[in-house]
C-alpha positions in Angstrom: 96.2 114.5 102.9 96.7 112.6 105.9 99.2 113.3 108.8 102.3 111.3 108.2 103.9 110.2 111.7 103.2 107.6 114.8 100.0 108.0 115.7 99.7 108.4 119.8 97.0 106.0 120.7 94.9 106.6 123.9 95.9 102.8 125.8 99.7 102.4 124.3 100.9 100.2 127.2 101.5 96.3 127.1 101.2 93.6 129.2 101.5 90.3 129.5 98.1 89.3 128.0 98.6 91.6 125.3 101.9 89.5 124.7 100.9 86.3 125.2 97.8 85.9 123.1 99.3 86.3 119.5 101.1 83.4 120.4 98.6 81.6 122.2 96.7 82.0 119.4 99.1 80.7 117.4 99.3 77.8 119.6 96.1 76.4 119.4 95.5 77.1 115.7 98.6 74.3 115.6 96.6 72.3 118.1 93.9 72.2 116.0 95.7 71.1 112.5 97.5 68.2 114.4 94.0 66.3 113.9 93.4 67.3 110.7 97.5 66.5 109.3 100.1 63.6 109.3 102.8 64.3 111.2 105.2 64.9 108.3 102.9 67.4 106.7 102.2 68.9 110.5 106.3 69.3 111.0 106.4 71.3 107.6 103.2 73.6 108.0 104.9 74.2 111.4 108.7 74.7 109.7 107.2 76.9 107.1 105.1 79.5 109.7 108.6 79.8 111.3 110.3 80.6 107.9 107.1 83.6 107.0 107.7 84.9 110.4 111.6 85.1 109.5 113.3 87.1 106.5 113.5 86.7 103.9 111.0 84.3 102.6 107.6 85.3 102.2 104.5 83.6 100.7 104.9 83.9 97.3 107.6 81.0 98.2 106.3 79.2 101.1 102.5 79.2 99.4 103.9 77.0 97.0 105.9 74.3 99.0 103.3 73.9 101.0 101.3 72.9 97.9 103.7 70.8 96.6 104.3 69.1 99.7 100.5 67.7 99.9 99.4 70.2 102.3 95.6 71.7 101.3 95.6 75.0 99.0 93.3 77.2 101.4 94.9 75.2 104.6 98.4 77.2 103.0 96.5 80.0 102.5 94.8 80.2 105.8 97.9 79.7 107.8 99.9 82.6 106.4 96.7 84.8 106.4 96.4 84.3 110.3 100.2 84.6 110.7 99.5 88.1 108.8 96.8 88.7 111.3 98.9 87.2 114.6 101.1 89.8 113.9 99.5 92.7 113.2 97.7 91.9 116.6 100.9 92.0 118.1 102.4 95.3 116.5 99.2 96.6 117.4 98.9 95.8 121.0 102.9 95.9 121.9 104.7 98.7 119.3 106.4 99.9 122.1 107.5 96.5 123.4 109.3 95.8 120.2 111.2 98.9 119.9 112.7 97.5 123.3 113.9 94.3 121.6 117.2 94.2 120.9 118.0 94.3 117.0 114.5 94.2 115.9 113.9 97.7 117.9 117.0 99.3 116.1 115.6 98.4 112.6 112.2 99.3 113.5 113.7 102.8 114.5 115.8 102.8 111.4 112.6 102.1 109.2 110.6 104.8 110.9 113.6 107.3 110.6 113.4 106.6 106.6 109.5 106.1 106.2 109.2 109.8 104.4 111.2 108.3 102.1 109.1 105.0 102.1 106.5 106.6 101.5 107.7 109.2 98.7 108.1 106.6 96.9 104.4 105.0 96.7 102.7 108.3 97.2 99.4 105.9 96.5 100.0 105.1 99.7 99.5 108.2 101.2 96.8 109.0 98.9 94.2 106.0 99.2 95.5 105.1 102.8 93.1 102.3 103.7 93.5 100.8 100.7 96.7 101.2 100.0 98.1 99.6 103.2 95.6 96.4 102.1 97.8 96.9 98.5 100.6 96.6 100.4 100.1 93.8 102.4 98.3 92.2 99.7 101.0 92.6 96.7 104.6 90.9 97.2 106.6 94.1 97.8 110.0 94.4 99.5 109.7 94.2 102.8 105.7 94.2 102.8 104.0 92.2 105.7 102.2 92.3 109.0 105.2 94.0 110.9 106.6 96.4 108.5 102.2 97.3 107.3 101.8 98.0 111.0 104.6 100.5 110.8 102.9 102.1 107.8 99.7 102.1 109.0 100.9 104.2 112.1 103.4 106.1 110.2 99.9 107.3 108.2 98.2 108.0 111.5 95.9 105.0 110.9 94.7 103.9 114.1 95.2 100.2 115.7 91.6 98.8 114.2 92.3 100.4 110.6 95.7 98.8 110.6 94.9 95.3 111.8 91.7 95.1 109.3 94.3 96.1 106.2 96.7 93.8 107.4 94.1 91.3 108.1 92.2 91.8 104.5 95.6 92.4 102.5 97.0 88.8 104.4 93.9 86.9 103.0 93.6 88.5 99.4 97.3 87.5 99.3 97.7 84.2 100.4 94.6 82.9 98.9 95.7 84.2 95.8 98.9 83.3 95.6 97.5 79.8 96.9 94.8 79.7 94.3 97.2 80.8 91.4 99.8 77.6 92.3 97.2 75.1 92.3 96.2 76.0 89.2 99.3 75.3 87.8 100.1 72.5 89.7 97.3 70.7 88.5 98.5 71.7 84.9 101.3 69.8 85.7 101.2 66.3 84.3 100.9 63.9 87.4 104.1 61.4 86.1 106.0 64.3 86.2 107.1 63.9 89.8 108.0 66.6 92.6 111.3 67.8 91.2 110.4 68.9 87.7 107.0 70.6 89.3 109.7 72.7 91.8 111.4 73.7 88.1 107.9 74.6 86.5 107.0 77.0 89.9 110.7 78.0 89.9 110.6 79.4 86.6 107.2 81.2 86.7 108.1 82.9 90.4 111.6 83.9 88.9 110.0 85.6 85.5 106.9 87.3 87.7 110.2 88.4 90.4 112.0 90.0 87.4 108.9 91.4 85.7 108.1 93.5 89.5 111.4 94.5 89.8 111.2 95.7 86.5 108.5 98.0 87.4 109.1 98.5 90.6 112.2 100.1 89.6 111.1 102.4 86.9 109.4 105.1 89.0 112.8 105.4 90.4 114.9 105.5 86.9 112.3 108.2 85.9 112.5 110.3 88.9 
């Protein structure tokens, strides 16, 4: 069984580069769509990478207005996936930058303080480390993502290159599945049907498959 705690990582310090490049990166990924989107679908792809990066949306909701909004399955996809992968860049270069951030560095602390519980909780894990941190990114848990993986992966005494590559295999089995799963249905979707009874269809399904995990996800804890 592994070591649960914050790994201590040989070159912990930040920079500026190490700062600036998630977000330049970011940058020119947006650079590059401009020629490739209208304006109005540009504005959205660029509205909905600012609500992922902000609770509590996630893409299991964004995914699909993307879709529904004309924007390309896998360009949906591929935009969360290297938001999943901007950040765990970031956590990974600049953990101790954001425990200096006001608000977020409190709840950081706060999650830390609790992650034996966390992790008590999902002792799979613990057990199947690697792949469980790709799990967890992957599947829509509470709270799962590139910030809150990177604390995991750490807290499991992963190093920085384990926990980018799960966050950076869990963000693409996610998205694109997610992604792949809604234009399936869309496309099910009779096309005179217009946009508002295709938000009811995907409302319905992602409220019965949000009861149906919470559901389970609650009945380790009823059991326990």
């Amino acid at each position: 069984m592994r070591q649960i705690g914050i790994r201590d990582d040989d070159d912990d310090t930040t920079s500026g580069l190490k700062v600036s490049v998630p977000f330049l990166l970011c940058g020119l990924f947006l650079a590059v769509v401009w020629f490739f989107l209208p304006a109005e679908q540009w504005l959205l792809l660029f509205g909905m990478m600012v609500a992922y990066i902000v609770p509590p949306l996630g893409r299991e909701t964004i995914i699909p207005v993307c879709i529904l909004w004309g924007i390309p399955w896998w360009l949906a996809a591929f935009t969360l996936a290297f938001l999943d992968f901007a950040g765990g860049l970031f956590m990974a270069w600049n953990f101790p930058l954001v425990l200096r951030i006001p608000y977020v560095g409190p709840w950081v602390s706060r999650f830390t303080a609790a992650g034996r519980t966390f992790l008590d909780r999902r002792p799979w894990l613990e057990r199947l480390y690697f792949v469980g941190l790709i799990a967890f990114v992957a599947l829509p848990f509470d709270g799962s993502g590139s910030i809150v993986g990177s604390i995991v992966g750490r807290m499991l005494g992963m190093t920085k290159a384990e926990v980018l590559a799960c966050i950076t295999v869990g963000g693409i089995i996610g998205s694109f599945a997610i992604a792949l799963g809604i234009d399936y249905v869309v496309h099910l979707i009779p096309p005179g049907a217009g946009l508002w009874v295709s938000l009811a269809v995907l409302l319905l399904i992602g409220t019965a498959l949000l009861v149906t995990y919470r559901s389970y996800s609650r009945r380790p804890e009823a059991d326990a």
